[in-house]
C-alpha positions as CSV (number, residue, x, y, z in Angstrom):
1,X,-1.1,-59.9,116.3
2,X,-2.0,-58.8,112.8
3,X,-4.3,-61.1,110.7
4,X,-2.4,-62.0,107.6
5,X,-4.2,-64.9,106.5
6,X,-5.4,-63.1,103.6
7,X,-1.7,-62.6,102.1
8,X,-0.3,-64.6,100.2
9,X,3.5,-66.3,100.0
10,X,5.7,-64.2,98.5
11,X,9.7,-64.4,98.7
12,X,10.5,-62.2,101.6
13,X,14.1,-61.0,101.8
14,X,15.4,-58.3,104.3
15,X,19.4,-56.9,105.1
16,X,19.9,-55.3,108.2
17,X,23.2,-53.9,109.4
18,X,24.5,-52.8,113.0
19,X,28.0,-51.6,113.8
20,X,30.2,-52.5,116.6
21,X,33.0,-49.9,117.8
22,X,36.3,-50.7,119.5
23,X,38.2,-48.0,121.2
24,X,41.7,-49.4,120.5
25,X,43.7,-51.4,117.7
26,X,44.9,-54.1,119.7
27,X,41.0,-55.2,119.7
28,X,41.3,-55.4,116.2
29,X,44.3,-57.6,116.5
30,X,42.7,-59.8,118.9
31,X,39.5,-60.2,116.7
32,X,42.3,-61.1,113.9
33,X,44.5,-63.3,115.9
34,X,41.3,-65.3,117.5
35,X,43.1,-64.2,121.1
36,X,40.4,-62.7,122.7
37,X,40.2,-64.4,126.4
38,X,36.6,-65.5,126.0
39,X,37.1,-67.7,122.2
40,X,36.3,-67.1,118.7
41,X,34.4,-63.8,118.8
42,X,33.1,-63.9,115.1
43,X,31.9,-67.6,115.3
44,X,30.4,-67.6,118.5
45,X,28.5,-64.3,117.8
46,X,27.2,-65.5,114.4
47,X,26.0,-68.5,116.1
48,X,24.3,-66.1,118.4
49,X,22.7,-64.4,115.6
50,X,21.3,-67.5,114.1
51,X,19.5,-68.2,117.1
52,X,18.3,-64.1,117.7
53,X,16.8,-64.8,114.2
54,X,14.5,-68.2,115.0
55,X,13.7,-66.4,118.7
56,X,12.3,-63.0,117.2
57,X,8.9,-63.9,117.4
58,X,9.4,-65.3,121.1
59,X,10.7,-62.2,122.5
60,X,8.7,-59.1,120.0
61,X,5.1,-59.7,120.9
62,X,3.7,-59.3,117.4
63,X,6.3,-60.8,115.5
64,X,4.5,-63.9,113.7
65,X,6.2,-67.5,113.8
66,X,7.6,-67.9,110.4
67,X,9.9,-70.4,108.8
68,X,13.2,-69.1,108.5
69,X,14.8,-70.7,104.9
70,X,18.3,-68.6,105.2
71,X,20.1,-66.2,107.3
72,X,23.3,-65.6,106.1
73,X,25.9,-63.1,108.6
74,X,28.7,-61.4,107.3
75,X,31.5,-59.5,109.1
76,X,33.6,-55.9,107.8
77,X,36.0,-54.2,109.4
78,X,37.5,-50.9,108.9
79,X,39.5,-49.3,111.3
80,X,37.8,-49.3,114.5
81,X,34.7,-50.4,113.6
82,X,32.9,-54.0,112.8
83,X,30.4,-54.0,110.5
84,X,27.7,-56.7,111.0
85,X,25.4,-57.3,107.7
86,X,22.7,-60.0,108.1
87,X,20.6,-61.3,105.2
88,X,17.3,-63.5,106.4
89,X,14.9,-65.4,103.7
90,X,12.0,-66.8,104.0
91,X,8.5,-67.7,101.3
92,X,5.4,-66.7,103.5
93,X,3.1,-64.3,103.9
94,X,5.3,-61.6,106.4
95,X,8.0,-60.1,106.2
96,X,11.7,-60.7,108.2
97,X,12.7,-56.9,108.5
98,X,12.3,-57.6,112.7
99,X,14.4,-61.2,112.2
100,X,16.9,-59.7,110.5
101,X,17.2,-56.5,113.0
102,X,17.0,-58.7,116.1
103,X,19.5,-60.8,114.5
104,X,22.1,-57.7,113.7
105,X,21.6,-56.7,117.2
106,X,22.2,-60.1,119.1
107,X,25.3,-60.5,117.4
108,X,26.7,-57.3,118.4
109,X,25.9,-57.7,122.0
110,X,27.4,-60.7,121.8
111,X,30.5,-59.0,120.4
112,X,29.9,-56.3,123.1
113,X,29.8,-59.2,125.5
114,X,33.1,-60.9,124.6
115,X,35.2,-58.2,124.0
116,X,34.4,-56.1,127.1
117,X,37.0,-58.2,129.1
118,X,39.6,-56.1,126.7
119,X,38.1,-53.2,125.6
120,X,35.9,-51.2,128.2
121,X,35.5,-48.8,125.4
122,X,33.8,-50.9,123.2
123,X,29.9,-49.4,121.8
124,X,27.0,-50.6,119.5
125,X,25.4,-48.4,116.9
126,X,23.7,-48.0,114.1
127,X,21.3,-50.8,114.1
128,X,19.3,-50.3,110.8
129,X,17.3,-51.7,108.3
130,X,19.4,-51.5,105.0
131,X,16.6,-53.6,102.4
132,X,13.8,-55.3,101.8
133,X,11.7,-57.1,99.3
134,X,8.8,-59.5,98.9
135,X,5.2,-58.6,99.6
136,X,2.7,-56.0,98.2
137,X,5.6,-53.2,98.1
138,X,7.8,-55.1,95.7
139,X,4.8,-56.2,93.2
140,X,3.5,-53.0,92.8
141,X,1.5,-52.2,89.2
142,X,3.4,-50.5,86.3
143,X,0.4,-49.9,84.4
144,X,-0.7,-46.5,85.1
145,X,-3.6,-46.2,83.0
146,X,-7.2,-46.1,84.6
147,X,-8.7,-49.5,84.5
148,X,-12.4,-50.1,84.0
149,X,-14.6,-53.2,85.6
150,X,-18.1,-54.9,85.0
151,X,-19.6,-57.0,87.9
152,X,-21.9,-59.5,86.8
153,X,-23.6,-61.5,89.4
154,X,-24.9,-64.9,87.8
155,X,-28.2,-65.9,90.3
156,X,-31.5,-66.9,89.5
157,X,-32.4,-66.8,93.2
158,X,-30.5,-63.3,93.7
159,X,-32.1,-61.6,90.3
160,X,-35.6,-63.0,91.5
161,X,-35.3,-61.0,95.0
162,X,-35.3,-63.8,97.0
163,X,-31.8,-63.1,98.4
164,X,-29.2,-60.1,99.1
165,X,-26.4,-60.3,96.9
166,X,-22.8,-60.1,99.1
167,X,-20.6,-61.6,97.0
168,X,-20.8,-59.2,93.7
169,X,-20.2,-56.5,96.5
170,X,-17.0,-58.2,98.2
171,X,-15.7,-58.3,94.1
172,X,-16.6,-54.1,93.9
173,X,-15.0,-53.7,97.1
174,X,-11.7,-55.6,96.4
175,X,-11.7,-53.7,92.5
176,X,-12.0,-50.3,94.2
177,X,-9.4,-51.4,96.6
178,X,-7.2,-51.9,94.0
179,X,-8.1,-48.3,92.0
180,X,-9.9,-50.0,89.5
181,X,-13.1,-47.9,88.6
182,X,-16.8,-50.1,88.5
183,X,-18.1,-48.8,85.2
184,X,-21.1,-51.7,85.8
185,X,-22.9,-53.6,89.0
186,X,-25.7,-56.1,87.4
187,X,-27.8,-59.1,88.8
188,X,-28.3,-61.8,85.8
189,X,-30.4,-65.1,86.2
190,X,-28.1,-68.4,85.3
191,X,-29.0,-67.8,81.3
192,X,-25.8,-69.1,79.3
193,X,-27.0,-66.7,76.2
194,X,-27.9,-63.6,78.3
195,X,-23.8,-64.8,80.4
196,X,-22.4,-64.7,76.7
197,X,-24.4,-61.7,75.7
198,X,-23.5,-59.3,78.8
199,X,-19.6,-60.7,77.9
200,X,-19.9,-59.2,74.2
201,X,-21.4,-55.9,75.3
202,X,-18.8,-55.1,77.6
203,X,-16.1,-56.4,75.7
204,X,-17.1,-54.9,72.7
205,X,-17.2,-51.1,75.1
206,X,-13.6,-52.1,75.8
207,X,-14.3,-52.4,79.3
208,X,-11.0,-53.4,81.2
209,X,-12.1,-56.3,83.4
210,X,-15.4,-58.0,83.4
211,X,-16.3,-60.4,86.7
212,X,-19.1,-62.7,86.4
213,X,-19.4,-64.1,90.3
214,X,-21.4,-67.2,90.5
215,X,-22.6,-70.7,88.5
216,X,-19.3,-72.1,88.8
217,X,-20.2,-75.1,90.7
218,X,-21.6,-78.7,89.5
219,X,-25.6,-78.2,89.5
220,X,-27.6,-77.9,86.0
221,X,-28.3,-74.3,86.3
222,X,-24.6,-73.5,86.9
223,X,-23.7,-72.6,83.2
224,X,-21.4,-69.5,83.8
225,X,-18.2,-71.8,82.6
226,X,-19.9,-73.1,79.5
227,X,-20.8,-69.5,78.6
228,X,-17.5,-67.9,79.0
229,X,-15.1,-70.4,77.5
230,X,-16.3,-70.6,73.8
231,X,-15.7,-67.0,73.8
232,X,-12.1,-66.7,75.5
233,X,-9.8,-65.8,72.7
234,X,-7.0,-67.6,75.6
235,X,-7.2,-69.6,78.9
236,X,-5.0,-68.5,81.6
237,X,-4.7,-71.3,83.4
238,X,-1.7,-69.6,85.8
239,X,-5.1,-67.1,87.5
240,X,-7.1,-70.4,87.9
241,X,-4.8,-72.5,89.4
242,X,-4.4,-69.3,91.6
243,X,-7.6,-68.9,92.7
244,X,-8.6,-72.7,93.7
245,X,-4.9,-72.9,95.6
246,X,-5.8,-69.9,97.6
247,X,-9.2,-71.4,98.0
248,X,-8.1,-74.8,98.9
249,X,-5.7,-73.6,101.5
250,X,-8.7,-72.0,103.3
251,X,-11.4,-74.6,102.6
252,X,-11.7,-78.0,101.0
253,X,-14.2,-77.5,98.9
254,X,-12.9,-74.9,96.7
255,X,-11.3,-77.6,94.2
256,X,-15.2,-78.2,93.3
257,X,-15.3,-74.7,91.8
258,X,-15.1,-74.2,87.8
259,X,-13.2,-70.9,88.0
260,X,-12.5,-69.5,84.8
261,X,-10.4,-66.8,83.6
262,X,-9.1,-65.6,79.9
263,X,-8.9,-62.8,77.4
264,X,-11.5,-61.6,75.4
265,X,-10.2,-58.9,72.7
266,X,-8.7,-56.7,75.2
267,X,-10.5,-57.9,78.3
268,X,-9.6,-59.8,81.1
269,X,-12.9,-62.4,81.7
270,X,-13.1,-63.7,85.7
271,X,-15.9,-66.0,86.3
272,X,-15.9,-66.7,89.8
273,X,-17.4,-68.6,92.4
274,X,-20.9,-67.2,93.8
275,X,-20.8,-67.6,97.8
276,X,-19.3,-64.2,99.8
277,X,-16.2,-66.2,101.0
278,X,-15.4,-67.7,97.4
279,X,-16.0,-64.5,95.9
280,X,-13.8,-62.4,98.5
281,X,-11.0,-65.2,98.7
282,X,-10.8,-65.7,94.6
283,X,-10.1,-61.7,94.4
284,X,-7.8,-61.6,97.1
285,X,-6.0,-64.6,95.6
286,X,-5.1,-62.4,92.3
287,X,-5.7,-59.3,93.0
288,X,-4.0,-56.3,92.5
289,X,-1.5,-58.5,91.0
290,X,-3.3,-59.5,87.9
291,X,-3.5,-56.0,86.6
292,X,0.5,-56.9,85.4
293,X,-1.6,-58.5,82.5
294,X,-2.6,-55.3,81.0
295,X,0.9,-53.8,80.7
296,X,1.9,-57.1,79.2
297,X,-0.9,-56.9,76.7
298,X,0.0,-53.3,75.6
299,X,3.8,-54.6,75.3
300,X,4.7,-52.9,79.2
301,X,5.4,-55.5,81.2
302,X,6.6,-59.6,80.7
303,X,5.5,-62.8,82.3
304,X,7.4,-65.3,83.4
């Protein structure tokens, strides 16, 4: 099974369709007229379809366990044929494309199932996937212009060679998965002037995205907060509350991180926490979303 514990919720909508074809009009009639032999044929089969959707993940193997918010079945018929449409909601991290398939298809075997008695003529086709939405193929970035980045690791222990720096890597790696070019990679001591120097510089190069990982926690040499702020031209509180969420959903310590993150002139400021996994998770919480900011801030895009 896939490992999406990384993903975040999203609103996850899919509409699948499948088609149900009698070989005579007086199966039609029937379906009407609620006469066929074995009951209700459209009520029994979209209670068949309810269940298909909550069992997917019991009968396709890598189908993940999900909680299913709406599935909502509706029935078409012209001529010959019965069209079954099936719309399935849900707010996680997956998708419901397979729900909402399996779903289509159990109700039409039903059908099959119930009308057969009448109609040996009777056939299923066209099981499809008609839409979907939600996830990283719905939120994709308008703003087409190159981005630059600066990766600042905050570390007195790091810049002194006494450790291996992982977590100004994991921000790199997460910035170039996201096609955002890493103009500058540099190791700082925990120095609030040198922080709020490094922070001009860049700015001042209009440099897209500057990342300062580490001194966001409690101890006296963890300054990077008290650097950054005084300088942010705006707070955005919406990519903090972000980060720590994600965080906290994956550890409990995360709400004792100072995250920051604002604009300076044109640039987006991160200051993020210093260990690998607080590092990885705080870019993965935002990440390639936040790049919406800069086609807002050239008058492209719209928050909401």
């Amino acid at each position: 099974m896939v490992d999406i514990t990384h993903k975040n919720n999203t609103l996850r909508v899919a509409t699948a369709r499948a088609i149900v074809k009698v070989s005579k009009q007086e199966t039609i009639d029937a379906l009407k007229n609620n006469t066929v032999p074995k009951g209700n044929v459209f009520e029994i089969s979209k209670v068949a379809g309810l269940l298909g959707v909550k069992k997917t993940p019991v009968l396709v193997p890598d189908c993940h366990p999900l909680p299913i918010e709406f599935t909502g079945i509706d029935f078409e018929i012209n001529q010959l044929e019965i069209a079954i449409t099936i719309t399935v909601k849900t707010i996680y991290k997956t998708g419901v494309e397979v729900e909402a398939m399996h779903g289509a298809s159990v109700v039409a075997l039903t059908m099959y199932d119930m009308l057969k008695p009448i109609d040996k003529g009777v056939e299923i086709y066209h099981i499809k996937l008609l839409s979907k939405k939600g996830g990283k193929s719905s939120f994709k970035n308008r703003f087409r212009e190159s981005l630059t980045a600066a990766v600042l690791v905050c570390s007195d222990s790091i810049s002194a060679g006494e450790k291996e720096d992982k977590a100004g890597k994991a921000v790199c790696k997460k910035l170039e998965e996201s096609s955002v070019a890493i103009s500058s990679y540099e190791i700082i001591p925990d120095e609030k002037e040198l922080i709020q120097q490094k922070a001009k510089t860049y700015s001042q190069k209009g440099i897209n995205i500057i990342i300062f990982t580490g001194g966001t926690g409690l101890s006296p040499r963890d300054v990077t907060p008290e650097a950054i702020v005084p300088l942010l031209d705006q707070r955005i509180p919406g990519i903090e509350e972000a980060i720590r969420n994600y965080g906290q959903n994956r550890t409990p310590y995360a709400m004792l991180s100072r995250s920051v993150a604002g604009i300076m002139g044109k640039s987006l400021i991160l200051a993020l926490p210093g260990s690998t996994n607080g590092a990885k998770e705080s870019m993965e919480a935002v990440f390639p979303s936040v790049i919406h900011l800069f086609g807002i801030l050239k008058g492209g895009g719209h928050s909401e």
